[in-house]
N, C-alpha and C positions, 0 to 999 in steps of 0.2 A: 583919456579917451573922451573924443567930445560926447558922444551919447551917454555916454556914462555921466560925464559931467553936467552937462546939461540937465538929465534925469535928478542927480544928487539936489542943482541949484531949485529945482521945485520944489523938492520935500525939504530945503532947511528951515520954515517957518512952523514946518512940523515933526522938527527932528526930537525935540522932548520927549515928546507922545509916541512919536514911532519909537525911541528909546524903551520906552516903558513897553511897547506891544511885542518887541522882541524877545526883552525877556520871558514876559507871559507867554508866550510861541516858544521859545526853548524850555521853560519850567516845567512846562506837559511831554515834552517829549516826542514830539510831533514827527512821525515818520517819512512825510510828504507832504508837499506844499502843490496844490493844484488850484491856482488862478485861475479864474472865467474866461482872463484877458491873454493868457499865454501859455507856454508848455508847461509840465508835470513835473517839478524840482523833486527827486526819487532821494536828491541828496540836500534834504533841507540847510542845515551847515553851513553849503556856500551859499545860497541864497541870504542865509542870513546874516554871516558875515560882509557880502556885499553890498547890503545896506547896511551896517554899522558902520561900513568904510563908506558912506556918501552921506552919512551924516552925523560925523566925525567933526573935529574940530580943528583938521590939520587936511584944509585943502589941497590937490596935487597940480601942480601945472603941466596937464596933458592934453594931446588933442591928436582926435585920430582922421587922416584927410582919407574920404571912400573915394572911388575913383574908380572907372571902365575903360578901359583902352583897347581898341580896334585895330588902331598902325602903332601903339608904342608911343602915338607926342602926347596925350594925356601923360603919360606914365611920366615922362620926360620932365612936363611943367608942374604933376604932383613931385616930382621927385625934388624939382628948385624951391619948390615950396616949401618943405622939411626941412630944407637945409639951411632955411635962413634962422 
């Protein structure tokens, strides 16, 4: 997924360190995760599993194309796009 990806390639020069804050974040046992910057993770777990997976050591080759289509030719030319 590109956002995803994209997000992961920022944090790999500080993937050590987030290594090590993860764990301290799961060894208390933390209930909820509520960011300044975003929604209320109720289930910390995947949050935190999904930064172990962006800064992991086994990159994915994924990419997600967004797209709005009004008549359907966006949809048409994201759809050639995928398929290449």
């Amino acid at each position: 997924m590109a956002a995803k990806r994209y997000y992961a390639e920022i944090m790999m020069p500080f993937r050590a360190a987030l290594g090590g804050y993860i764990a301290k974040i799961e060894s208390l046992g933390v209930e909820m995760i509520a960011p300044s910057h975003g929604p209320v993770y109720r289930r910390p777990q995947f949050i935190l599993d999904a930064h172990k997976d962006w800064i992991g050591d086994k990159p994915k080759n994924q990419a997600v194309v967004a797209y709005v289509t009004m008549h359907g030719s966006t949809k048409i030319m994201a759809d050639r796009l995928v398929d290449v």
